[in-house]
C-alpha positions as CSV (number, residue, x, y, z in Angstrom):
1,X,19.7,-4.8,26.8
2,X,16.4,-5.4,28.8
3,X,17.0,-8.5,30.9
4,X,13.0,-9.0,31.4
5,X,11.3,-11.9,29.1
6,X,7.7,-10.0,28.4
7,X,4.9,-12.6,28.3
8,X,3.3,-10.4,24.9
9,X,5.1,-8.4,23.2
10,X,2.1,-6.6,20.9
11,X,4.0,-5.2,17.2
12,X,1.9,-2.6,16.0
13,X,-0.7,-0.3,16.8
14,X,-3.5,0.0,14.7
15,X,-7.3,-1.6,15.6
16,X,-5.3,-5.0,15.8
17,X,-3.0,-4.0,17.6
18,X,-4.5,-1.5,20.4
19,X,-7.5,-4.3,20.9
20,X,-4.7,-7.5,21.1
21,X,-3.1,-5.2,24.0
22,X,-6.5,-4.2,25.8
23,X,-7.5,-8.1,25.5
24,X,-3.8,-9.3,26.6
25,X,-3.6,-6.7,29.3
26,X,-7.1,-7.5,30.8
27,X,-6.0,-11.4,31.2
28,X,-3.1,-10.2,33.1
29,X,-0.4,-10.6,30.8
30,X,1.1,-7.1,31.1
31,X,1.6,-6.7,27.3
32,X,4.0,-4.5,25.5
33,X,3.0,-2.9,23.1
34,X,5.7,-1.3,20.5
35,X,3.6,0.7,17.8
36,X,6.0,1.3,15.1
37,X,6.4,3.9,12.4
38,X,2.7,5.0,11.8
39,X,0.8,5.0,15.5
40,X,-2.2,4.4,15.0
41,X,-2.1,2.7,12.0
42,X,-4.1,3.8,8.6
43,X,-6.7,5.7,10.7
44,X,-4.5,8.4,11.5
45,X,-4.8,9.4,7.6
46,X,-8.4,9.0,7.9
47,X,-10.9,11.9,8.3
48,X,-14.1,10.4,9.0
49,X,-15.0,7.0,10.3
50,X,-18.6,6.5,9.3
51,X,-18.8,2.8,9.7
52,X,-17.3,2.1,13.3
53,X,-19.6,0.4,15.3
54,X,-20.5,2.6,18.7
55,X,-20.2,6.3,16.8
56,X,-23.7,6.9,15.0
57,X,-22.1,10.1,14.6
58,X,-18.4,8.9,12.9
59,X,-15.7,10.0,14.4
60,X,-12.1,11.2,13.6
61,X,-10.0,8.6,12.6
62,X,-7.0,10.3,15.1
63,X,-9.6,10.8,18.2
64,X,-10.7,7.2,17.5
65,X,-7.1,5.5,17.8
66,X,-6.5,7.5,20.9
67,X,-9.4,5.9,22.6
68,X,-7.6,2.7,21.7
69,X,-4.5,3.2,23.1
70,X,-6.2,5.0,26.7
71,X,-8.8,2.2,26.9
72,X,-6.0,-0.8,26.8
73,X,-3.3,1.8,28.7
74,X,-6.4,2.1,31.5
75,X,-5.8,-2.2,32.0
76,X,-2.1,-1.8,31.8
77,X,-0.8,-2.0,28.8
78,X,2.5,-0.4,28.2
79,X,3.3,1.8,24.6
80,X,6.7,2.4,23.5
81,X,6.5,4.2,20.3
82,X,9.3,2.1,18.7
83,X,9.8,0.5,15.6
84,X,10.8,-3.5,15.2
85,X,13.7,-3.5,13.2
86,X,15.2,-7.1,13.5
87,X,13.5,-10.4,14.9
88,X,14.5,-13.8,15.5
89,X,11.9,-15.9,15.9
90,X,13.5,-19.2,15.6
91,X,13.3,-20.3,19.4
92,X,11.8,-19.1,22.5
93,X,11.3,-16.3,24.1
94,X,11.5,-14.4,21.1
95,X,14.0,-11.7,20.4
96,X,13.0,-8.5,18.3
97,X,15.3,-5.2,18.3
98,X,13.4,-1.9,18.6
99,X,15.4,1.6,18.9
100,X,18.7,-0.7,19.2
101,X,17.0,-2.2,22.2
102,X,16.9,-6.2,22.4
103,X,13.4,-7.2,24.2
104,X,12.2,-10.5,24.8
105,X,8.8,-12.6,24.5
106,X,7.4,-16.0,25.4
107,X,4.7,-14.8,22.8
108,X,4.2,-11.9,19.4
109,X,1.2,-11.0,18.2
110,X,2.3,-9.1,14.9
111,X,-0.1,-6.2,13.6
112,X,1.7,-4.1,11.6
113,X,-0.6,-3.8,9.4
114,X,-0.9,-3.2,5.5
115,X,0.0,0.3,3.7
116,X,-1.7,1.4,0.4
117,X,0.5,1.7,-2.4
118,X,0.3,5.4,-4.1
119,X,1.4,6.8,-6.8
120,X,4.2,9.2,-5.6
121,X,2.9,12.1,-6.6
122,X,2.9,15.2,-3.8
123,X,-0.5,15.9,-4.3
124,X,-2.0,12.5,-3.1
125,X,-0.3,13.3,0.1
126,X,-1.1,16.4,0.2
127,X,-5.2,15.5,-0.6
128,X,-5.1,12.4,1.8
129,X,-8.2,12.0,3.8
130,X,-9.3,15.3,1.5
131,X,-10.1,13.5,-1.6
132,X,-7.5,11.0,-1.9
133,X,-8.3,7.3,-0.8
134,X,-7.3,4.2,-0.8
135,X,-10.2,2.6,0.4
136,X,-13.4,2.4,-1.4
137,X,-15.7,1.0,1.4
138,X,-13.9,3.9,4.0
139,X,-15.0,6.4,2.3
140,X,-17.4,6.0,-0.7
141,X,-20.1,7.3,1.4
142,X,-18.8,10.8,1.0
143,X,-18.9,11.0,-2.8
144,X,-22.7,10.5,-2.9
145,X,-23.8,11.9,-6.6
146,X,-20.3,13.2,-7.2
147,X,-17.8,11.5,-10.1
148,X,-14.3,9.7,-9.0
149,X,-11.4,8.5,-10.4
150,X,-10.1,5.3,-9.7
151,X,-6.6,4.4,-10.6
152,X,-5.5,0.6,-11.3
153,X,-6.3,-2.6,-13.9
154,X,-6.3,-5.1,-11.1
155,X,-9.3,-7.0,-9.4
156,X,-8.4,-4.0,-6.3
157,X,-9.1,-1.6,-9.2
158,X,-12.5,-3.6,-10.3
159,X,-13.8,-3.9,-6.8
160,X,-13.2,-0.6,-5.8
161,X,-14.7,0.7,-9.2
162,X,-17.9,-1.0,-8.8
163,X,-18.5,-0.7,-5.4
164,X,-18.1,3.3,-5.9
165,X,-21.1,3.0,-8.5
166,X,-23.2,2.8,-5.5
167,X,-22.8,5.9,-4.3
168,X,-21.5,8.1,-7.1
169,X,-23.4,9.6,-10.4
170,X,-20.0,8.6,-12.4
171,X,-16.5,6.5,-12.1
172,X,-13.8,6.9,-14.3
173,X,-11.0,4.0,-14.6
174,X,-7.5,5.2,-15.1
175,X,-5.3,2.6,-16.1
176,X,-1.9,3.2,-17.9
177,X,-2.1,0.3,-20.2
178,X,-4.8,-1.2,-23.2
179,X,-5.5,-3.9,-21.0
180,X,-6.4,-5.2,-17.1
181,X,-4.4,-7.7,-15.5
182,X,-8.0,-8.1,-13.7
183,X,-9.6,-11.5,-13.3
184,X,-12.2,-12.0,-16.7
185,X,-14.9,-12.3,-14.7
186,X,-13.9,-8.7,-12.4
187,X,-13.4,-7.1,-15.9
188,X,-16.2,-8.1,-17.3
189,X,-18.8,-6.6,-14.2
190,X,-16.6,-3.2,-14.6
191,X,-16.4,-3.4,-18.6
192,X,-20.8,-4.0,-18.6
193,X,-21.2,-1.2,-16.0
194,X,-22.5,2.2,-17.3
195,X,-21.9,4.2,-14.5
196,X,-17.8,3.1,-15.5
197,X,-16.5,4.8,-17.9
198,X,-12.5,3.4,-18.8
199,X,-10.0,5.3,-19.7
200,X,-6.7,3.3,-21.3
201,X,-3.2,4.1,-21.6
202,X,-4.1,7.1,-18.7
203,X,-2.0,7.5,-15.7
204,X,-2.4,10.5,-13.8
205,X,0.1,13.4,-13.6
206,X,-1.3,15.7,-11.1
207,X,-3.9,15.8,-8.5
208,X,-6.0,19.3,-8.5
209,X,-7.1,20.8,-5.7
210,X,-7.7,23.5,-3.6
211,X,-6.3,24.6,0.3
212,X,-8.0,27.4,1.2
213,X,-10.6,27.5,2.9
214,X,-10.8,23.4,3.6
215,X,-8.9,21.7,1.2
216,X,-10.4,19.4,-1.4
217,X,-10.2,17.7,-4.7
218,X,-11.3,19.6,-7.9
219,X,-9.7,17.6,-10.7
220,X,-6.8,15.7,-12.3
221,X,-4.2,16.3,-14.7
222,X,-4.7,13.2,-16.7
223,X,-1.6,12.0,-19.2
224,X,-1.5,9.9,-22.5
225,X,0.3,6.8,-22.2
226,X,1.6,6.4,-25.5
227,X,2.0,9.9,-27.0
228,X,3.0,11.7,-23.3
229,X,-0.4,14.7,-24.5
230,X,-2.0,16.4,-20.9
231,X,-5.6,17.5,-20.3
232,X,-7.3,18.1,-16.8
233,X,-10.1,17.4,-16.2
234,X,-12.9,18.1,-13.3
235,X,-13.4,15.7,-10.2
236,X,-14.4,15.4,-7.1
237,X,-12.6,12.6,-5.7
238,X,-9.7,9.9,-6.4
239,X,-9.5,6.4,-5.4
240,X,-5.8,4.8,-5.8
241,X,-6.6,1.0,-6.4
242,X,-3.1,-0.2,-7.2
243,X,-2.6,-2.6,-4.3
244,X,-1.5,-2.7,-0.5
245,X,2.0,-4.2,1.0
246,X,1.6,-5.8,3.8
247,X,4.2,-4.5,6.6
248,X,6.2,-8.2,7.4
249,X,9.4,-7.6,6.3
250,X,11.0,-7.9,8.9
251,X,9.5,-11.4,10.0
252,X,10.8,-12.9,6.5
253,X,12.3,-16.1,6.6
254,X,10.4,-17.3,10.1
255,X,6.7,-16.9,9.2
256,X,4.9,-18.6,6.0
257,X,3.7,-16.0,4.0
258,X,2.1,-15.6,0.4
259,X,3.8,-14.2,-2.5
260,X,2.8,-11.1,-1.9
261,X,3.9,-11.0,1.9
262,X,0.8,-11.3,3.7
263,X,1.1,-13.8,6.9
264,X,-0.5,-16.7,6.8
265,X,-2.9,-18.3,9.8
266,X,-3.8,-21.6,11.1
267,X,-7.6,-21.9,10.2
268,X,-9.9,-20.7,12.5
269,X,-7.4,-19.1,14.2
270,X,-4.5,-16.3,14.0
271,X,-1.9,-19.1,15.2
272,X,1.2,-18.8,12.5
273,X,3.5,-21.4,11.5
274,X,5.5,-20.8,14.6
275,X,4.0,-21.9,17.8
276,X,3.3,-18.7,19.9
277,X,3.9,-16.8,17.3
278,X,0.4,-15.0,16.5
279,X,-1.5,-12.6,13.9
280,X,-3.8,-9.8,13.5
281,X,-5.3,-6.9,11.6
282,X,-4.1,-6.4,7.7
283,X,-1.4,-8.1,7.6
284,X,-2.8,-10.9,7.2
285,X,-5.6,-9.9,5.7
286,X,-5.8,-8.9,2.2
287,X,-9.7,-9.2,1.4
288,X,-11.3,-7.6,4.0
289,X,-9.4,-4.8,6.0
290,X,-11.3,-2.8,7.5
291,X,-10.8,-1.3,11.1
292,X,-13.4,-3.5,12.6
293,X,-12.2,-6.8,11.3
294,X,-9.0,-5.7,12.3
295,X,-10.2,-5.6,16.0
296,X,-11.9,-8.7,15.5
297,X,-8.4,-10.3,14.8
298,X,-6.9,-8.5,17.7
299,X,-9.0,-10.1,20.0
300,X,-8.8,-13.0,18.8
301,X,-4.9,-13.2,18.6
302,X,-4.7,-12.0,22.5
303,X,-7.0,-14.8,23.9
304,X,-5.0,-17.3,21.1
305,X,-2.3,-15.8,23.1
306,X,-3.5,-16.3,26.2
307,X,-4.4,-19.8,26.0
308,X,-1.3,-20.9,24.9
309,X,0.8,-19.6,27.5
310,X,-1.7,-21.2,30.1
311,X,-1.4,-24.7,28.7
312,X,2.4,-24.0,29.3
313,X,1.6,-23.3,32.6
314,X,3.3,-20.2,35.0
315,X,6.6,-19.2,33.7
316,X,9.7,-18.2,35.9
C-alpha cells in the first residue's frame, strides 16, 4: 500500500482525462493520472481526426493522444497505466484500488469515458476506423457521395442517420424489428427523408470487406428477421448506432447517476454529488461527446479541482 495521500488522482485518459492532468499539473497539484484499460480513450480506434481544433491537416487519432499525455507529462503529470478496480468514495481522502494497489486522494476527477456498444461480430473489429463507426459526426466526412449503413431504431440511430444525409448520396437503416423505439418526432425526420431508405426486421450478419492492399468496407451480409433468409449487399461504410455505456461501474453506489449510468454534475460545473469528487469527458456526457468537448470538461474539472482544495487551504 502507498502511504502518500495524492492531491488529484486523474481516472482515465482520454481528451478529459490527459487535459484535467495537464490543467491539474500546471496549478501545482502533481496529479496522478491512472489511464485504465483503453489509453487513450476512443481515439486510439480512430483513423482520422478531421475536426480537432489546431490540425487543418487532421491528424491520427493515436499520434494525437500521445501529444496529450507528453504535453501534461512535460508539467509533471505522472501516468500509471492502471486500471481502477474498486473505490470508496464515502469519506476523505479517497481510496481507489488499481493493480491491487490502494492509492489515496483529497480529490478524483473521473474520465473514463463512454464505449460504443457493437454488435459482436469479428468483422466490426476487424473494419474499425476502416469503415466501421460509431460516431456519425467523427467520421461522416469521409463517406462524401458514398452509401452507409446505419444500424439501430433509437433516437442515436435517427441522429446518426440524418446527420450522414449530409454527406452521403444514400443511408440505409438496419433495424431488427417493424418498429423504432425512437422518439415520434426523431422517426418522423428519418421516416420523411429520401436520402433514408429503412430496412425492418434487418440485422446484420457479416461485415464485407477487404485487407489487402488497405483495408476497407465493401458490403454487408444483411439477415431477415423473421424468416432467418441472407443477401449481401454493396456498401461503403457502416455506422453502429445502438448506444454507448458509459464506463462508471465501479463508482456505483457513491455518485448519482441516470439510469443508464452516466454521472451526473452540479450545473455549471463538473462538481458530483460528493464534494471533491469531480467529472469529465463522456461519462457524463451522453449528447455531445466529442474529443473537444471532452477537453472542455477536463479543464474545467481540474480548475473545479483546484479551487476546492484551495478554499480548504494547504494540506499536511
Amino acid at each position: 500500500m502507498d502511504n502518500q495521500v495524492e492531491n488529484v488522482i486523474v481516472v482515465g485518459s482520454g481528451p478529459a482525462g490527459y487535459t484535467a492532468a495537464l490543467y491539474a499539473a500546471r496549478a501545482d497539484l502533481k496529479p496522478l493520472l491512472l489511464a485504465g484499460p483503453e489509453p487513450g480513450g476512443q481515439l486510439m480506434i480512430t483513423t482520422d481526426v478531421e475536426n480537432y481544433p489546431g490540425f487543418p491537416d487532421g491528424v491520427l487519432g493515436p499520434p494525437l493522444m500521445e501529444l496529450f499525455q507528453k504535453q501534461a507529462e512535460r508539467f509533471g503529470a505522472r501516468v500509471l497505466f492502471e486500471t481502477v478496480s474498486k473505490a470508496d468514495l464515502s469519506k476523505r481522502p479517497f481510496r481507489i484500488w488499481s493493480e491491487g494497489a490502494e492509492r489515496q486522494a483529497q480529490t478524483l476527477i473521473i474520465a473514463t469515458g463512454a464505449s460504443a456498444k457493437w454488435l459482436g461480430l469479428e468483422s466490426e473489429q476487424t473494419f474499425g476506423g476502416h469503415g466501421v463507426s460509431a460516431c456519425a459526426t467523427c467520421d461522416g466526412f469521409f463517406f462524401r457521395g458514398k452509401e452507409v449503413l446505419v444500424v439501430g431504431g433509437g433516437d442515436t440511430a435517427m441522429e446518426e442517420a440524418s446527420y450522414l444525409t449530409r454527406h452521403c448520396s444514400k443511408v440505409l437503416l438496419a433495424h431488427r424489428r417493424q418498429a423504432f423505439r425512437a422518439s415520434k418526432i426523431m422517426q418522423d425526420r428519418v421516416l420523411s427523408n429520401p436520402k433514408i431508405e429503412v430496412l425492418w426486421n434487418t440485422e446484420v450478419d457479416e461485415i464485407l470487406g477487404e485487407c489487402t492492399p488497405i483495408k476497407k468496407v465493401t458490403g454487408v451480409r444483411l439477415r431477415d428477421a423473421v424468416s432467418g433468409a441472407t443477401k449481401e449487399r454493396p456498401i461503403d461504410g457502416v455506422f453502429v448506432a445502438i448506444g454507448h455505456r458509459p464506463n462508471s461501474s465501479v463508482f456505483a453506489g457513491f455518485l448519482d447517476m441516470d439510469a443508464v449510468g452516466y454521472v451526473k454534475t452540479q450545473a455549471g460545473s463538473t462538481r458530483t454529488n460528493v464534494p471533491g469528487v469531480f467529472v469529465a469527458g463522456d461519462v457524463a456526457d451522453s449528447v455531445y461527446r466529442q474529443a473537444v468537448t471532452a477537453a472542455g470538461t477536463g479543464c474545467m474539472a481540474a480548475m473545479d479541482a483546484e479551487r476546492f482544495l484551495e478554499a480548504e487551504g494547504p494540506h499536511a
